[in-house]
N, C-alpha and C positions, 0 to 999 in steps of 0.2 A: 472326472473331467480333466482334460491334458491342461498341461500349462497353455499351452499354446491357443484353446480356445477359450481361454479365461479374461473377460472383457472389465478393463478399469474405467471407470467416470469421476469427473475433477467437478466439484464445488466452489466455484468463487465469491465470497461473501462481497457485494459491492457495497453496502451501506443503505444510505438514503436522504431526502431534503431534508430530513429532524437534525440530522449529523451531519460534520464538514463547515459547521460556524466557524468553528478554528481555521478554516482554511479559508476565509474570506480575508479579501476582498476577489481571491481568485476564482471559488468557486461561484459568482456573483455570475460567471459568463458561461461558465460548464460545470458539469459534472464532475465532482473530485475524481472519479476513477480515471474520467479519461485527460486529466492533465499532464502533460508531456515531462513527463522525467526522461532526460538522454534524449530527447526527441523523439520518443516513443509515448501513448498512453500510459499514464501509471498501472492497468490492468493489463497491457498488452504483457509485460514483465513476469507475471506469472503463470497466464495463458503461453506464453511462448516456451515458458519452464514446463511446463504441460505437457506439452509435444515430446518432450521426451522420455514419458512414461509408454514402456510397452504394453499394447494391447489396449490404448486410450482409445475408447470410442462417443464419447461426448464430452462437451463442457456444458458448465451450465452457471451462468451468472445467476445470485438473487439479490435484490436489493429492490428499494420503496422508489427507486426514479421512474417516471415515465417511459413506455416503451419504446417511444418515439425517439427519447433523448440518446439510448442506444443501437436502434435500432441499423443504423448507416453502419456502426461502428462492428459490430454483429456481423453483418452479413461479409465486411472485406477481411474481417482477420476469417472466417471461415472459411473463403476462398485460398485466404492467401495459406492459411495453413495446411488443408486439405482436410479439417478434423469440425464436424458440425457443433458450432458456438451458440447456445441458445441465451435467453435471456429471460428468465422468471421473476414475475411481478409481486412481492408481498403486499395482501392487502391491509395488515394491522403488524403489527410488532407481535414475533412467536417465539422470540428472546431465539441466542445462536442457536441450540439444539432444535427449539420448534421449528424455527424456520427452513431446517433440511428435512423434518418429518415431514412438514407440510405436504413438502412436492415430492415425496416418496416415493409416489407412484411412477410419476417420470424418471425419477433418478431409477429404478431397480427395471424400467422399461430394459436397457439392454442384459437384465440378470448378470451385473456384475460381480465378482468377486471383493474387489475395494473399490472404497470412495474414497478419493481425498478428497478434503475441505480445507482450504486457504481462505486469506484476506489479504483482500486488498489492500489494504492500506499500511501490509508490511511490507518492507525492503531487503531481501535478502538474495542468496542464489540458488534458493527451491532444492536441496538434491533430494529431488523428489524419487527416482528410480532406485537411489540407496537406500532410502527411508522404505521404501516398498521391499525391498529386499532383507532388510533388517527386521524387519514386521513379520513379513513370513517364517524367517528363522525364528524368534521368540515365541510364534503362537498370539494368541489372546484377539481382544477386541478390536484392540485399537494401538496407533503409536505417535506418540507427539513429539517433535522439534525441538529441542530445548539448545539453551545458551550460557554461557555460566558469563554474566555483569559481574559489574562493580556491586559489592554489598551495599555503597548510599544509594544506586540507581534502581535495585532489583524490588524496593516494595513499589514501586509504581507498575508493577506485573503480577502475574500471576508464578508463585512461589513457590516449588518442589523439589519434593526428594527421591534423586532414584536409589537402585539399590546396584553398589558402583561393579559387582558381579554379573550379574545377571540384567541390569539395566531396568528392572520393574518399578513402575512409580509406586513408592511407598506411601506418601503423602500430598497431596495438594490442595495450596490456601490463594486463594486471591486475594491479591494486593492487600496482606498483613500487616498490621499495627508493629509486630515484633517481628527483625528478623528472625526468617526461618533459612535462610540458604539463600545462594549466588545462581543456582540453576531456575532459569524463569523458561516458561510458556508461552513461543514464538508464534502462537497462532495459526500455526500449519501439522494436519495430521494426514493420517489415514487409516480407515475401520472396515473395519467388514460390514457387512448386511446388519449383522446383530445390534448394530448402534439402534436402528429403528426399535429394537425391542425395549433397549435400554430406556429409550427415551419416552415410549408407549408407558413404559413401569411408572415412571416422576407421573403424568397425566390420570394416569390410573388411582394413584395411591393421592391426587389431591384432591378427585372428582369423591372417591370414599372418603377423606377428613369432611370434605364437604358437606357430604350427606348425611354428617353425625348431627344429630340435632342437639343434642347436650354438651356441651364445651368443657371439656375438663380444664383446668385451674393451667396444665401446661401445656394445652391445645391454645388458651388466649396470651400466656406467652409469646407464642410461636407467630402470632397473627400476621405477622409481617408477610411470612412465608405463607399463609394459609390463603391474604386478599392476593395472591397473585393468581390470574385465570390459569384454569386446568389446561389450556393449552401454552402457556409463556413458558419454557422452557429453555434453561439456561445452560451452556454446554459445560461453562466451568465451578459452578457451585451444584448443578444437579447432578452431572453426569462423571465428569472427573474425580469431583472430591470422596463424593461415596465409593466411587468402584476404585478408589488408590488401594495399594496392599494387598486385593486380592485376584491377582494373577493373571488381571484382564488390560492394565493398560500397562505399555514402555515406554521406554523414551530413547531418543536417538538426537545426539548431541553434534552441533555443529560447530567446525571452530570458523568458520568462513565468518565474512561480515552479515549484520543483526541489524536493521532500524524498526522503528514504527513510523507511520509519516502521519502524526497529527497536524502541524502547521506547516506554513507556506517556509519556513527557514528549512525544516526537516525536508523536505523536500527539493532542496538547491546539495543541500549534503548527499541525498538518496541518489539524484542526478549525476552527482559525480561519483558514486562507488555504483553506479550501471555503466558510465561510460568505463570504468578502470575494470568493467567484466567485459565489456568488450573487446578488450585486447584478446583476452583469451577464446569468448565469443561471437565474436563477431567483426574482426578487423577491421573490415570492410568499409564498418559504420562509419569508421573512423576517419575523419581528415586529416591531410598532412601536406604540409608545404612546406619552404625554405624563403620567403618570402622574393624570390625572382619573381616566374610566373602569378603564383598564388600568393596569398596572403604567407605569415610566417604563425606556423602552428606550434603551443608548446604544450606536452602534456594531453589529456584527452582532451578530444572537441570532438561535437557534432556537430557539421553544417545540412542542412535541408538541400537536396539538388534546387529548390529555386530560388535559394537567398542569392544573392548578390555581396562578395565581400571584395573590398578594395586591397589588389597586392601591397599597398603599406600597410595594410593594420596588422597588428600584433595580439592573435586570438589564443587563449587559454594560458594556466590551465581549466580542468572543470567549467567548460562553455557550452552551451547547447543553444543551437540557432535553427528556430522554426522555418515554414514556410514562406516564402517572396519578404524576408527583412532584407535591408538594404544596411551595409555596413561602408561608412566611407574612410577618406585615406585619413590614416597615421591614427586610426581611431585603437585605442587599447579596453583589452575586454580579458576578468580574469573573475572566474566564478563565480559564472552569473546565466540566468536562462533569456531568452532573448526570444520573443514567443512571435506567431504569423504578424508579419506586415507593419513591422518596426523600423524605425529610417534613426538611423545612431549616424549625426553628422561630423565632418572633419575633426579631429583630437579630440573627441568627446571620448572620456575615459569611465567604463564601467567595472564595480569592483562587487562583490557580495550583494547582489542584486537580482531581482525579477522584475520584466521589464515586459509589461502586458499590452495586448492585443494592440495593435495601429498608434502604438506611442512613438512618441517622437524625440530625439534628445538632440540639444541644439550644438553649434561649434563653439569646443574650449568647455563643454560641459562635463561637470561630475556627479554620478549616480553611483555613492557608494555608502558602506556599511562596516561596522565591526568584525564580522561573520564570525560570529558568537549564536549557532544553529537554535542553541534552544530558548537566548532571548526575545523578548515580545519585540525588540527593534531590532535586533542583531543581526536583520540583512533585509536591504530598502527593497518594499516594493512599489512599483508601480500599477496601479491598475488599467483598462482598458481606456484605449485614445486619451493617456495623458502626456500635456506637452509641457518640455522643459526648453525652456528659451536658452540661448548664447549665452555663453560663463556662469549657470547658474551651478550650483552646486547643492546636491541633495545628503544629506547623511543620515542615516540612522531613523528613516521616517516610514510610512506608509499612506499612499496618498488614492485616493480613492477614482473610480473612474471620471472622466470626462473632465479631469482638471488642469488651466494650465500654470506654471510656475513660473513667475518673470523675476523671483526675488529666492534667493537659500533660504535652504531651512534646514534644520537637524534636531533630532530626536522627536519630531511631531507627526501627529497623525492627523491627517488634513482630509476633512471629510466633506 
């Protein structure tokens, strides 16, 4: 078969309603995938990294949300990218490996050559067509993303060892007790067809412990592993860690920027290292003024064509401004998301902030934060329709929808 009719399909793990607590009070009004980092959906970011893998003939989202809930969002990036986006429904939890067996049949519908499988809820810049590239020159299975962290950050990942020649994963441990190594498990691969088999094998060999009716003494050791259903299947303890060392999976090392975006601070950071790929990607996105006509822009921003900003204010760095928000004069805004249908009034100053659906912040107001990304306060949010009256000042809080605020407060979560 020529290169040329060799057809790739992308896997985007979306998640589901069990997962994304961490990201309330935002996920309270959507779906964490589709929350706007840079003014885009946070899936639209790896769907668009997609696009430029050659010979991409499907996406295919899976997660436990409602069809409905994606369904709008589906059909326009499919248009708009000219590459059909579908969206697959898990009915139970099949752990990450089961869950791409599952739909097997649809994923190998165009007999492709590779899959890739991503998530969502990383932050990176996909070089998805090198990783593909890199893949076919090694051979083997599969080939995984990896990043070399800080040694305190890296046991909260997944753990491995490649081999620094030849690049073959020698070992991997998920989020280990003892350090094992600084190169972790980005969450994003690409396998060949054969991954189905692999994963067939884990199902196979539990559906046989199963069927032993005599439990040997290190069969009920094991039991942990044994109550898990013959279909749960896990990509990094089933799949990974047994096939390390023999000559079926690689790794291909990024030195570009790495997040995970568990909470809602993670994601004001992820917002701004999309906007600073935009320069390179996408200029365009980008606003800029001098503050004559337009506003004075510094650093990355996205504004929405229907917000509304006043030529006095002083926007960014790191700002993203939704749909019809309304920004007035002398108002200052510096690393912070500014989500549809927000009215931020005269001198009101926003700093390390998310500032949700139809809120409102009064004049001489302050909505700011430490921006300290991975503390539980370290950047204020605001949830849906909440109002901050004149001179009030917020710090370091999280305030739930539908509240209004006529008095400060910091460090509270006001529920």
């Amino acid at each position: 078969m020529g290169s040329s009719e060799e057809k790739v399909v992308a896997v985007i793990m979306v998640g589901g309603p069990t997962k994304g607590t961490r990201f309330r009070p935002l996920s309270l009004n959507i779906p964490k995938p589709l929350f706007p980092l840079a003014g885009q959906p946070m899936v639209h970011h790896p769907i668009s990294a997609c696009k430029r893998i050659p010979n991409l003939a499907q996406i295919y989202l899976v997660g436990f949300y409602e069809e409905r809930e994606f369904a709008l969002y589906v059909s326009s990036i499919s248009n708009e990218l000219k590459i059909p986006v579908r969206y697959l429904r898990e009915d139970k939890p099949h752990g990450s490996a089961g869950g791409l067996y599952n739909f097997r049949d649809l994923i190998m519908e165009d007999s492709p050559s590779h899959i890739f499988l991503l998530n969502c809820d990383v932050c990176c810049s996909f070089p998805l067509p090198e990783m593909l590239e890199a893949h076919k020159k090694y051979g083997g299975m599969g080939t995984i993303l990896v990043i070399k962290v800080s040694a305190e950050s890296a046991s909260q990942f997944g753990e491995l060892i490649a081999d620094p020649e030849t690049e073959e994963l020698l070992h991997y441990t998920e989020k280990p007790e003892t350090f094992v190594s600084d190169l972790i498990n980005c969450g994003v691969y690409v396998f060949t067809p054969e991954v189905f088999t692999a994963i067939q094998g884990v199902s196979s060999q539990r559906k046989d412990r199963a069927n032993l009716r005599r439990v040997s003494s290190f069969e009920a050791l094991q039991s942990a592993t044994r109550s898990l259903p013959t279909d749960y299947v896990r990509l990094d303890q089933d799949i990974l860690s047994p096939l390390a060392g023999k000559k079926q999976l690689y790794t291909y090392e990024t030195r570009d920027f790495w997040e995970q975006i568990k909470t809602p601070g993670m994601s004001l950071k992820c917002s701004g290292l999309y906007l600073a790929q935009f320069r390179f990607t996408s200029p365009d996105l980008l606003a800029s003024g001098d503050g004559t006509k337009n506003a004075t822009f510094l650093g990355d921003v996205y504004v929405h064509p229907s917000a509304k900003v006043h030529p006095t204010a002083k926007i960014g760095p790191n700002v993203s401004i939704s749909a019809n928000a309304r920004i007035g004069p002398g108002v200052r805004l510096i690393s912070c998301i500014i989500l549809d249908g927000v009215e931020i009034m005269e001198n009101a100053v926003v700093i390390n902030a998310i500032v949700g659906w139809k809120s409102t912040i009064g004049r001489w107001s302050r909505v700011q934060a430490s921006g300290d990304y991975n503390a539980k306060l370290g950047v204020t949010i605001l949830g849906e329709s909440v109002g901050v009256e004149d001179e009030v000042v917020v710090t370091n809080s999280i305030v739930l929808p539908n509240k209004t605020l006529n008095v400060s407060v910091q460090e509270e979560i006001i529920l």
